[in-house]
N, C-alpha and C positions, 0 to 999 in steps of 0.2 A: 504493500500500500504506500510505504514512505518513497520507493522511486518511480510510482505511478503517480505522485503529487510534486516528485522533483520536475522528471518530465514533463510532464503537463503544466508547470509554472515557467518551466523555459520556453515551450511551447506558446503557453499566455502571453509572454515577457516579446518575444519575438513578433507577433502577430500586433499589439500596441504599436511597436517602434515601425513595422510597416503599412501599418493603418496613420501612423503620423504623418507616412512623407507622400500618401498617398492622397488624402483630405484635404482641401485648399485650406489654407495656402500650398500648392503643390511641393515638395521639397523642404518644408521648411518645418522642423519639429518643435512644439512647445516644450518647457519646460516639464509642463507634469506626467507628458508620456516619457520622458527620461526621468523622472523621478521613478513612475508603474515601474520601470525595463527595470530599475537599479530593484527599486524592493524586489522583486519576483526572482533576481539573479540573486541575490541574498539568501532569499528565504530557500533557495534549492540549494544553495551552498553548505546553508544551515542542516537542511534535511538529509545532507551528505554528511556531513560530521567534520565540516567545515569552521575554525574557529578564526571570524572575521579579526578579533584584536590581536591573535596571534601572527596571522597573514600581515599587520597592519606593521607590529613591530620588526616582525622580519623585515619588510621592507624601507622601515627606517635603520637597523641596523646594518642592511646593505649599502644604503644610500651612505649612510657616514662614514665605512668603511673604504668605498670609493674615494670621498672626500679627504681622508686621510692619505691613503694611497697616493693622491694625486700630487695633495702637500708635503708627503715626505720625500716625493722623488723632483720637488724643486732644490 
């Protein structure tokens, strides 16, 4: 049941963001269908076993590591 509801929220999530750029204004997406995309992408991340703060600080630990790297090799 949990990845027939992941599924079917990416599913969901996709189908918004294409129904954005298809609705006049032709191309042009509001805000709040990228907000739907983002929650839907979330909560299937989530039903994965997905831990979004974990991913969060990974990605800042990465990012300073770079920054370090870059400033030690001046």
């Amino acid at each position: 049941m949990k990845k027939f509801i992941e599924i079917w929220s990416i599913v969901f999530a996709s189908l918004i963001v294409v129904a954005g750029f298809i609705v006049d204004p032709t191309g042009v997406v509001h805000s709040s269908v990228l907000y739907v995309f983002a929650i839907c992408i979330v909560n299937a991340a989530a039903l994965e076993g997905i831990d979004l703060l974990k991913v969060i600080d990974y990605f800042k630990y990465k990012n300073r590591k770079e920054i370090d790297d870059v400033a030690s090799a001046d």
